[in-house]
py3Dmol code that shows the C-alpha trace and the ligand (Angstrom):
import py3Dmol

protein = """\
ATOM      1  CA  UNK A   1       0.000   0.000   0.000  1.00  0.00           C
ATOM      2  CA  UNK A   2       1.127   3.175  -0.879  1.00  0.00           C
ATOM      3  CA  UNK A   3       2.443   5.734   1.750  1.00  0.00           C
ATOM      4  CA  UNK A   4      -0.088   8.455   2.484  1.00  0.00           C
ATOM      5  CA  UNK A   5       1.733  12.121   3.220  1.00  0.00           C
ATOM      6  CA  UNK A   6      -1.083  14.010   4.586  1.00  0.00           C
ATOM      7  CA  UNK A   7      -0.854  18.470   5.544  1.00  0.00           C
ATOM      8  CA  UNK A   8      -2.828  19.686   8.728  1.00  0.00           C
ATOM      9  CA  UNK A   9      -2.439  23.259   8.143  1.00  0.00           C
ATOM     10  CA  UNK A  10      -4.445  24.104  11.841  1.00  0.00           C
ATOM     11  CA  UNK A  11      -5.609  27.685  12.316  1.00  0.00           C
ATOM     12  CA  UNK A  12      -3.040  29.057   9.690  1.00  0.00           C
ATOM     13  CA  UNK A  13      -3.609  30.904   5.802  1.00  0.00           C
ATOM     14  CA  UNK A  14      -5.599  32.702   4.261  1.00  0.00           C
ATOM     15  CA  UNK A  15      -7.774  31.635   1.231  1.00  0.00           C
ATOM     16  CA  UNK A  16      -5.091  33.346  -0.905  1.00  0.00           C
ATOM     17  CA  UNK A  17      -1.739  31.843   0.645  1.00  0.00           C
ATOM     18  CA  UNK A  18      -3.798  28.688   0.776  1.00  0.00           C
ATOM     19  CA  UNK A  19      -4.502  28.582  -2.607  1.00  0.00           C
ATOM     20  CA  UNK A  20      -0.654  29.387  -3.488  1.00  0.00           C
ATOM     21  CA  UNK A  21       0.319  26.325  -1.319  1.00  0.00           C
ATOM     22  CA  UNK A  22      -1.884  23.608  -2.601  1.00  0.00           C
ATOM     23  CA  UNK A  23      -1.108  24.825  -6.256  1.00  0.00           C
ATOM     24  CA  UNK A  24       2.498  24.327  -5.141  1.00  0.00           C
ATOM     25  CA  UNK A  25       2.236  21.393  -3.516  1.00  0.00           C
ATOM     26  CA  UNK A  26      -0.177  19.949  -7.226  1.00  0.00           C
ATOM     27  CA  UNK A  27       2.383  20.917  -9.035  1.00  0.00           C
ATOM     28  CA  UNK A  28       4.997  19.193  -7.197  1.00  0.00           C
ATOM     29  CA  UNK A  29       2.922  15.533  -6.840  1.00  0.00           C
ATOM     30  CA  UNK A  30       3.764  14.123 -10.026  1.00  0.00           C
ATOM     31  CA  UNK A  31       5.953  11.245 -10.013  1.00  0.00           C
ATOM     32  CA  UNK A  32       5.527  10.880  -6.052  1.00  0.00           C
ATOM     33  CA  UNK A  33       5.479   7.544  -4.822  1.00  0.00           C
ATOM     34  CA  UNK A  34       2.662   8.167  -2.250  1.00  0.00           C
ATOM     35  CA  UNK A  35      -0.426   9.636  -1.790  1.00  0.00           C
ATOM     36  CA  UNK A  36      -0.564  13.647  -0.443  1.00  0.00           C
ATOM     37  CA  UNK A  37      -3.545  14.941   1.071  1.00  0.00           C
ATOM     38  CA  UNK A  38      -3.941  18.418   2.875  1.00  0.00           C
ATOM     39  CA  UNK A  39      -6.475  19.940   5.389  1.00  0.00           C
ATOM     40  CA  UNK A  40      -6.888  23.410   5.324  1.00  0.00           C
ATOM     41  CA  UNK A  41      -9.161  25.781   7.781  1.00  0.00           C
ATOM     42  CA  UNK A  42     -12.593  25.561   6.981  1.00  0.00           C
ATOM     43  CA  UNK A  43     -12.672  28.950   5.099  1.00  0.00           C
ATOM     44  CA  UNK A  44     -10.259  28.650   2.778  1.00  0.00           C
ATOM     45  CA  UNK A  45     -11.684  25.299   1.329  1.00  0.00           C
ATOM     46  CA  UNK A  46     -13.624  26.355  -1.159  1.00  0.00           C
ATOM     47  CA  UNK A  47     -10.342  28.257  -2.541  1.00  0.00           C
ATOM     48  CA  UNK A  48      -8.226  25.302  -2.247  1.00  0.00           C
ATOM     49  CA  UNK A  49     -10.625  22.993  -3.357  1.00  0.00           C
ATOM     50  CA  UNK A  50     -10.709  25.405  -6.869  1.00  0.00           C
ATOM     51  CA  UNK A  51      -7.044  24.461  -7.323  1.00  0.00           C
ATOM     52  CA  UNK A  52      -6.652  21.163  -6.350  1.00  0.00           C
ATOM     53  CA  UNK A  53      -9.629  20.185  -8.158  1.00  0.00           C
ATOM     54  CA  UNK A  54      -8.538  17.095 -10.705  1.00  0.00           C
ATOM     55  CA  UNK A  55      -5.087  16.598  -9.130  1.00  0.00           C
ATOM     56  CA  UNK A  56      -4.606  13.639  -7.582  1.00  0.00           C
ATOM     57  CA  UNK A  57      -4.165  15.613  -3.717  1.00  0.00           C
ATOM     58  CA  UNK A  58      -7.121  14.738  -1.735  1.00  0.00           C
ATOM     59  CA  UNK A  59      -8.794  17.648   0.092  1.00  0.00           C
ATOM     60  CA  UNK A  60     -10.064  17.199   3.842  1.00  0.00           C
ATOM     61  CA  UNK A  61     -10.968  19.392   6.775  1.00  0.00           C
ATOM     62  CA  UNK A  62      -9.655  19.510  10.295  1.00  0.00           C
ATOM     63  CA  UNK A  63     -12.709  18.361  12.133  1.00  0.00           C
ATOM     64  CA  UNK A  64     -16.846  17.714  11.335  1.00  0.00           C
ATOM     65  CA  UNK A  65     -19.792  17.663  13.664  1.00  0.00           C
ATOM     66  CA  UNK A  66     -21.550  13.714  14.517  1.00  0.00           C
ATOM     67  CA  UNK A  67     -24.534  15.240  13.342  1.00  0.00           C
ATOM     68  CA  UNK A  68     -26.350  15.238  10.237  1.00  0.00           C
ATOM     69  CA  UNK A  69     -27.515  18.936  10.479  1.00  0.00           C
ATOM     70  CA  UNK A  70     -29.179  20.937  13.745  1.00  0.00           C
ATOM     71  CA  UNK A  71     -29.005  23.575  16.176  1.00  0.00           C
ATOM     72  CA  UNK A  72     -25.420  23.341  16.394  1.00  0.00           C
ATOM     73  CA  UNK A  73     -23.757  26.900  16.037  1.00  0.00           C
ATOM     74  CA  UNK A  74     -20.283  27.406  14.666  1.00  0.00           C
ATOM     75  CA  UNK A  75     -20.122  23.452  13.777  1.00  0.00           C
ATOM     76  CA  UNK A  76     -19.944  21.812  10.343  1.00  0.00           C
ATOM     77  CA  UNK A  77     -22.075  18.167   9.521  1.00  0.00           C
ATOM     78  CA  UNK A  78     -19.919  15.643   7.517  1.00  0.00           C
ATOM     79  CA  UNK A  79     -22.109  16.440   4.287  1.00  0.00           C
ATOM     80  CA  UNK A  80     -21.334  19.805   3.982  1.00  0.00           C
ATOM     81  CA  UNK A  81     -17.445  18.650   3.694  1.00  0.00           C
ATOM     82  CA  UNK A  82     -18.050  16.359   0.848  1.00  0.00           C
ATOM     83  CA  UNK A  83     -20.362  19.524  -0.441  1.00  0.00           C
ATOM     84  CA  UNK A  84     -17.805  21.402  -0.178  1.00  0.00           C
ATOM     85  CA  UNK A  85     -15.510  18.912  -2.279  1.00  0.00           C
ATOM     86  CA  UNK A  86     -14.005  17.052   0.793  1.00  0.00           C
ATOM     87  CA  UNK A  87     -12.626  13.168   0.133  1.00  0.00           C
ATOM     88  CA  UNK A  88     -11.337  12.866   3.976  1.00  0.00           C
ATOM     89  CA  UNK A  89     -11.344  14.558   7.289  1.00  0.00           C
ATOM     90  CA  UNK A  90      -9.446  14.383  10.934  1.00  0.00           C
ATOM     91  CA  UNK A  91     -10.826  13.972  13.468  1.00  0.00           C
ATOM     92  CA  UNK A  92     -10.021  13.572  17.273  1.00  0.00           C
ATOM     93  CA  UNK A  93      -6.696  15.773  16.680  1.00  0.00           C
ATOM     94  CA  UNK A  94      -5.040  15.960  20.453  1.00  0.00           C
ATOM     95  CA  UNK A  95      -5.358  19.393  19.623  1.00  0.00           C
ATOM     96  CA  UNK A  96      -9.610  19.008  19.352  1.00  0.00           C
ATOM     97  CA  UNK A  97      -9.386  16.592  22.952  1.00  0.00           C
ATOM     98  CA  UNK A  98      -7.106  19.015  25.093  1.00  0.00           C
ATOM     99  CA  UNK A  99      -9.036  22.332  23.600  1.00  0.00           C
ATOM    100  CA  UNK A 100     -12.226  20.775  23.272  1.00  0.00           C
ATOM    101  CA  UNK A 101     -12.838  18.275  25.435  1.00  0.00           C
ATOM    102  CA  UNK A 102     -13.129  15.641  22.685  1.00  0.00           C
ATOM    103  CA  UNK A 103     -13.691  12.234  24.030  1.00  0.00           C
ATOM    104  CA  UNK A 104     -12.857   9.156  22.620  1.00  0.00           C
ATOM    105  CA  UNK A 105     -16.770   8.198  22.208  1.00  0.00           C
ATOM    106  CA  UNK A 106     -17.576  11.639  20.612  1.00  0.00           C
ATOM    107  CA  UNK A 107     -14.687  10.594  18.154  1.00  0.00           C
ATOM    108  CA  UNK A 108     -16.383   7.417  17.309  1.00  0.00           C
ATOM    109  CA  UNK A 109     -19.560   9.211  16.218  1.00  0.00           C
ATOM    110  CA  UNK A 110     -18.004  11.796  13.766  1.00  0.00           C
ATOM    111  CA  UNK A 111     -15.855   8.728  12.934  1.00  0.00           C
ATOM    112  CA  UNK A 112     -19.369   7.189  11.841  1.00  0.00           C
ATOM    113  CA  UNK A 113     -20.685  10.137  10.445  1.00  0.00           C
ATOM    114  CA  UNK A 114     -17.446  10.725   8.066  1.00  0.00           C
ATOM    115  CA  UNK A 115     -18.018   7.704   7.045  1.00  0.00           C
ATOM    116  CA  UNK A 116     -21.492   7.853   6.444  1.00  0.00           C
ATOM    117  CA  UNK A 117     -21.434  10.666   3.600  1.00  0.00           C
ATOM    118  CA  UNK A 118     -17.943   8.626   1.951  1.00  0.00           C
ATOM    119  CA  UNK A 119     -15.544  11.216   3.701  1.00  0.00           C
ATOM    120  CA  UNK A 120     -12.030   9.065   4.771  1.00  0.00           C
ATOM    121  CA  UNK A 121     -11.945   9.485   8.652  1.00  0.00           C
ATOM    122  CA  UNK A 122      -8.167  10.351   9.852  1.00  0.00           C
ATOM    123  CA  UNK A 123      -8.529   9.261  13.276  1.00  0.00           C
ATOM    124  CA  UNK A 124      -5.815  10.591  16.098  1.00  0.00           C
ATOM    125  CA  UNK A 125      -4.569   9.016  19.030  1.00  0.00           C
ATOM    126  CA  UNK A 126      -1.202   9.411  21.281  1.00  0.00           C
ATOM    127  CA  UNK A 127       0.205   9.869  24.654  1.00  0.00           C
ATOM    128  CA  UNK A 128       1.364  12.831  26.560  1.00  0.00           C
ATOM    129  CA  UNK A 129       4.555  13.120  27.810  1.00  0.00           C
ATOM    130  CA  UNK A 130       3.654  12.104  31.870  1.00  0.00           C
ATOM    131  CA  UNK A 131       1.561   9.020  30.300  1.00  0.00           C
ATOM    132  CA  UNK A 132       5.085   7.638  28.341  1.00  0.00           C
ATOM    133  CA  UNK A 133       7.118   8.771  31.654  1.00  0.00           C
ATOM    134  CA  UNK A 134       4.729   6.440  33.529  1.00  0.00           C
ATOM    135  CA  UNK A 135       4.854   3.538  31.191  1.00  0.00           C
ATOM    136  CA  UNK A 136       0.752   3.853  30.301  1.00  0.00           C
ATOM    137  CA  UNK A 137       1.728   4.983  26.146  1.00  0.00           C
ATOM    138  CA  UNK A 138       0.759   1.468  24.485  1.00  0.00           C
ATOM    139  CA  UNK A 139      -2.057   0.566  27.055  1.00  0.00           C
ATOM    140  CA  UNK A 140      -3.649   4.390  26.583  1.00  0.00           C
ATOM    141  CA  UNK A 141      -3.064   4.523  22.992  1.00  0.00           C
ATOM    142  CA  UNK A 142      -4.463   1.278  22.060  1.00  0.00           C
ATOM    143  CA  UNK A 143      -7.333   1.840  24.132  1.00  0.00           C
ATOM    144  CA  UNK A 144      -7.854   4.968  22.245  1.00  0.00           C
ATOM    145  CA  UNK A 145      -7.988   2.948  19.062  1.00  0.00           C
ATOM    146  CA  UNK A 146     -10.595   0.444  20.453  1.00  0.00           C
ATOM    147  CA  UNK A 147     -12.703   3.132  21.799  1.00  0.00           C
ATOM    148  CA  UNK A 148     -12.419   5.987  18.723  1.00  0.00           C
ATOM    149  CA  UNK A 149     -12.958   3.716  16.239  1.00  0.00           C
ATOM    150  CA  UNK A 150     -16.217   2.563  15.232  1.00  0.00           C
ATOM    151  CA  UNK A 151     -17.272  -1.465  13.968  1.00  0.00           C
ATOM    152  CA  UNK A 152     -16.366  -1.847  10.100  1.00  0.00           C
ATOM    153  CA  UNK A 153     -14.005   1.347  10.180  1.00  0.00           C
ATOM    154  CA  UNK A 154     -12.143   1.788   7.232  1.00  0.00           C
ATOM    155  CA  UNK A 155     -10.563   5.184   7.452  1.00  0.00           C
ATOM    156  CA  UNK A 156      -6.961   5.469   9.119  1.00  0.00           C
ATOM    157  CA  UNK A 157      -5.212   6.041  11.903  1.00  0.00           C
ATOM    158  CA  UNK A 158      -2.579   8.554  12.782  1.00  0.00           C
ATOM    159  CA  UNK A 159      -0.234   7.707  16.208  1.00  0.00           C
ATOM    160  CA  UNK A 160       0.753  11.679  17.575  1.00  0.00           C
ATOM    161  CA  UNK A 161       2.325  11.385  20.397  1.00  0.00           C
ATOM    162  CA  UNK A 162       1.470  14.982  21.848  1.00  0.00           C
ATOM    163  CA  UNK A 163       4.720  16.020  23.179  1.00  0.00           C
ATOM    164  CA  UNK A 164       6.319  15.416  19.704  1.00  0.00           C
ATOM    165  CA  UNK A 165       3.835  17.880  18.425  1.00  0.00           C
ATOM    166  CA  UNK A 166       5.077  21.671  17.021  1.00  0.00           C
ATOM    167  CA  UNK A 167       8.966  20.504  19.957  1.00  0.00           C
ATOM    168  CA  UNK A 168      11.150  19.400  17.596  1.00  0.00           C
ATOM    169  CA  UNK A 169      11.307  16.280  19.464  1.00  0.00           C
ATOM    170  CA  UNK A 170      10.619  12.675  17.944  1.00  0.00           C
ATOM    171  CA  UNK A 171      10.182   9.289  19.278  1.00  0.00           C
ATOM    172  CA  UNK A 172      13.539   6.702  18.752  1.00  0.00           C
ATOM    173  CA  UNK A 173      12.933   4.792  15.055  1.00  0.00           C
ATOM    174  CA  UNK A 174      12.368   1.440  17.948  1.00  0.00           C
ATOM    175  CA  UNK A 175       9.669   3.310  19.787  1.00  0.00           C
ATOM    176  CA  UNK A 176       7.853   4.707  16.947  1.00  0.00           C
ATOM    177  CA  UNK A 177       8.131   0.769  15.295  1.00  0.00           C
ATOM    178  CA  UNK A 178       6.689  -0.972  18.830  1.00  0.00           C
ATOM    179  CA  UNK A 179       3.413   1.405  18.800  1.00  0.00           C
ATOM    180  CA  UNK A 180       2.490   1.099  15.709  1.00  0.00           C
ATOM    181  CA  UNK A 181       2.898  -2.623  16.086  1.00  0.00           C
ATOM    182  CA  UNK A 182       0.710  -2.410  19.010  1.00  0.00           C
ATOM    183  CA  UNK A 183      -2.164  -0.337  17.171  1.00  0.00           C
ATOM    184  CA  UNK A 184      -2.192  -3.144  14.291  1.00  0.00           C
ATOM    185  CA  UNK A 185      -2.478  -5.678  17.049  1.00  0.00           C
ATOM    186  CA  UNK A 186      -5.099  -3.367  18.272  1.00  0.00           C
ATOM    187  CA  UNK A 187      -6.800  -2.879  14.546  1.00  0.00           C
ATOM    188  CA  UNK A 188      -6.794  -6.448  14.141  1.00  0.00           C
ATOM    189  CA  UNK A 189      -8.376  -7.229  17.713  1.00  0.00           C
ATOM    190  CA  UNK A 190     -11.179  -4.270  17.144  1.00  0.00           C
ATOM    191  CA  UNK A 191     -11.857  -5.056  13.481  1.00  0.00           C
ATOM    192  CA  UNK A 192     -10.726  -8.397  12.962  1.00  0.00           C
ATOM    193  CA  UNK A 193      -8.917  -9.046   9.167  1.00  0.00           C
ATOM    194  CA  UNK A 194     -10.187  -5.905   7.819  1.00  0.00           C
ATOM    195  CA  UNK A 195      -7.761  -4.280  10.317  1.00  0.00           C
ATOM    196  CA  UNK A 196      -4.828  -5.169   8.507  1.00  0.00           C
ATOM    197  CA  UNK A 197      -5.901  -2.871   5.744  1.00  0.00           C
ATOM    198  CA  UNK A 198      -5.750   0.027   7.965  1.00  0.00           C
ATOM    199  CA  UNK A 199      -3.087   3.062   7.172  1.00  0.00           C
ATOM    200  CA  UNK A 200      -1.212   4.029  10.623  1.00  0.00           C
ATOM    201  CA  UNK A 201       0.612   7.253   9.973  1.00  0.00           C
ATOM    202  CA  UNK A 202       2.822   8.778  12.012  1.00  0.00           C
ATOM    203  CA  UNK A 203       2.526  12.542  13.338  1.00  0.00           C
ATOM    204  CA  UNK A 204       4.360  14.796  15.752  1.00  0.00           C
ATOM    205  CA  UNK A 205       7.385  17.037  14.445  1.00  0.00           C
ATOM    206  CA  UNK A 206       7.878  15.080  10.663  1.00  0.00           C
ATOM    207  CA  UNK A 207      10.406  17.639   8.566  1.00  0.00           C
ATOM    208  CA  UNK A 208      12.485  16.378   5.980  1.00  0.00           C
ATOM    209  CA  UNK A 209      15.587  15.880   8.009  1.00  0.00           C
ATOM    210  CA  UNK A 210      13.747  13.404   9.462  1.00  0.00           C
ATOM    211  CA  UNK A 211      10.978  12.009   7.464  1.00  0.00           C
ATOM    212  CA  UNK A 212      13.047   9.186   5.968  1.00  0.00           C
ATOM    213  CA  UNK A 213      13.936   7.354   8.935  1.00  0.00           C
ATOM    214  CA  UNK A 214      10.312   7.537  10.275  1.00  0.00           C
ATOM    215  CA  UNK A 215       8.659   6.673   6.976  1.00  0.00           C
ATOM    216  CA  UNK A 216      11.324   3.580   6.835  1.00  0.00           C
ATOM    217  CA  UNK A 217      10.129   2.362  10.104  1.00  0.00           C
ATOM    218  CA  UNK A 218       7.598  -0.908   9.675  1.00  0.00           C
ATOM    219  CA  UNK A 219       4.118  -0.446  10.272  1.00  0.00           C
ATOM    220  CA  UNK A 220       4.601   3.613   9.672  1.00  0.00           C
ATOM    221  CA  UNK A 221       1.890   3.850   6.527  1.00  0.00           C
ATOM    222  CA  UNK A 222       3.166   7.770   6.179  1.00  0.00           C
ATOM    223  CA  UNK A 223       2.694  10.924   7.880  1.00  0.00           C
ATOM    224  CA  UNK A 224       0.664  13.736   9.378  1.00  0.00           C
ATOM    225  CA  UNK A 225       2.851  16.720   9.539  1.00  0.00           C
ATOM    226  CA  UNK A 226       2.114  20.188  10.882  1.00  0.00           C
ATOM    227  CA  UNK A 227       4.262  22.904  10.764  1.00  0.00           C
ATOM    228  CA  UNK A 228       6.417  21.606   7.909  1.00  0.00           C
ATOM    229  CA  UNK A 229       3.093  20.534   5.845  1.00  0.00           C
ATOM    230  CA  UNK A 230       2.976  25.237   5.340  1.00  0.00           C
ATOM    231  CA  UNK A 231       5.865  25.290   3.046  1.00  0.00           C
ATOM    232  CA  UNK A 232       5.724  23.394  -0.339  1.00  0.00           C
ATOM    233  CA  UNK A 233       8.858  22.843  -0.421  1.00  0.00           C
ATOM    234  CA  UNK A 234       9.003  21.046   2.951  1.00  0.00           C
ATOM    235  CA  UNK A 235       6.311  19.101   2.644  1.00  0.00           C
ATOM    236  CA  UNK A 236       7.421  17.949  -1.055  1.00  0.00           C
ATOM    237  CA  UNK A 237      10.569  17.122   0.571  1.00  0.00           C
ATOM    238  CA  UNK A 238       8.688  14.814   2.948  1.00  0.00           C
ATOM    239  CA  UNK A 239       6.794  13.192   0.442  1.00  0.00           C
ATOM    240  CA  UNK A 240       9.595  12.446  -1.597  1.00  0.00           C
ATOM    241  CA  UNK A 241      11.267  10.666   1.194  1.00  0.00           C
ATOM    242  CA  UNK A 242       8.249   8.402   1.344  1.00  0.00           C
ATOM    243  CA  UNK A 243       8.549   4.710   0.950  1.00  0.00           C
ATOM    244  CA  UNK A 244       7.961   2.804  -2.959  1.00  0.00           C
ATOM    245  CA  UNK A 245       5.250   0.439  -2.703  1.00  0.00           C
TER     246      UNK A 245
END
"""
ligand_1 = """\
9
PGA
P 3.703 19.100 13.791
O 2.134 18.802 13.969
O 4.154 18.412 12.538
O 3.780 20.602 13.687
O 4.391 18.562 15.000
C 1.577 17.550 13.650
C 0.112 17.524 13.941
O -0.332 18.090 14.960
O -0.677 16.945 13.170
"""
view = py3Dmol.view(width=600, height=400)
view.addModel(protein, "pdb")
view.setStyle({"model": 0}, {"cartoon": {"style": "trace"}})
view.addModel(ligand_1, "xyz")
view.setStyle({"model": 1}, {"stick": {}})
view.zoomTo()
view.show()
């Protein structure tokens, strides 16, 4: 399976500078060996989705609502993404938990509901940096899987260990390879076979210094990168130090 090198651009650009960075990035993909995906802010979809639109990078969004529609202000359904032009979208970011109080079972719904209108559901889990001290990262992580995911899920995963996010600071090449070893022992217990077909990313400080090593690593089905996902150039960089085949 191909390596999937997906862009969370957070609370960052403007519809303009978006629109400059996913024509950059479309006009670096050809001849990648993976798949590239980004997730801009809700507002400047429609301006990214302009650009990107018959290139092979997917489009997503940061987050959706478990709801079909309602009295819910400021929140977006899952529809309204693939309205908008949407083929995937993350949710359960450790960003969305700490912030927003996201629990695992709210994950699960919008989880279902991405996958209810076709959306691909990029679904986050990791440890903080007291939980690893204390020994708790596989237990709490793989419980996250069990719980987040919902029967039948066939979006993927993405392992962000939270104190790797926006420091500079990475998990060792063996630590990285034992968790995502324990998630497909955990996809394979929650979903039995279909589990095995089930992309595990890694996220948390990727750049392209180091995006070889961690994309070499088994079980590592590519990245979710953050701060190096704004420059083209970075994130090309990244991609091109994906795995072939
Ligand atoms: P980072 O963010 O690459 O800036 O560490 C990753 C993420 O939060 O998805």
């Amino acid at each position: 399976m191909q390596q999937l090198i997906a862009g969370n651009w957070k609370m960052n650009l403007l519809s303009r500078p978006a629109a400059a960075l996913a024509r950059d990035v479309a006009a670096g993909s050809a001849g990648l060996h993976c798949g590239l995906a980004v997730f801009p802010p809700f507002t400047a979809l429609a301006a990214v989705e302009a650009v990107l639109r018959g290139s092979p990078v997917m489009l997503g969004a940061q987050d959706c609502h478990a709801s079909v529609s309602g009295a819910f202000t400021g929140d977006v359904a899952a529809a309204m993404l693939a309205d908008a032009g949407c083929g995937a979208v993350i949710v359960g970011h450790s960003e969305r938990r700490h912030y927003h109080g996201e629990t695992s079972a709210g994950v699960r719904a919008k989880a279902v509901a991405a996958a209810a209108v076709g959306l691909l559901a990029v679904v986050c889990v990791g440890e903080t940096e007291v939980e690893r001290d204390a020994g708790h990262a596989v237990d709490l992580v793989c419980r996250q899987v069990a719980e987040s995911l919902p029967a039948g899920f066939s979006g993927v995963v993405a392992y962000e260990p939270i104190w790797a996010i926006g420091t500079g600071h990475t998990p060792t090449h063996d630590d990285v390879a034992a968790m995502h070893g324990a998630i497909r022992q955990a996809l394979l217990r929650h979903l039995g076979s279909d589990g095995a077909a089930v992309r595990i990313l890694y996220g948390g400080s990727v750049n392209p210094d180091n995006a070889a090593g961690l994309l070499a690593v088994p079980e590592v089905g590519g990245a979710l990168v953050g701060g190096a996902s704004l420059t083209a150039e970075k994130f090309l960089a990244i991609a091109a130090a994906a795995r072939h085949g």
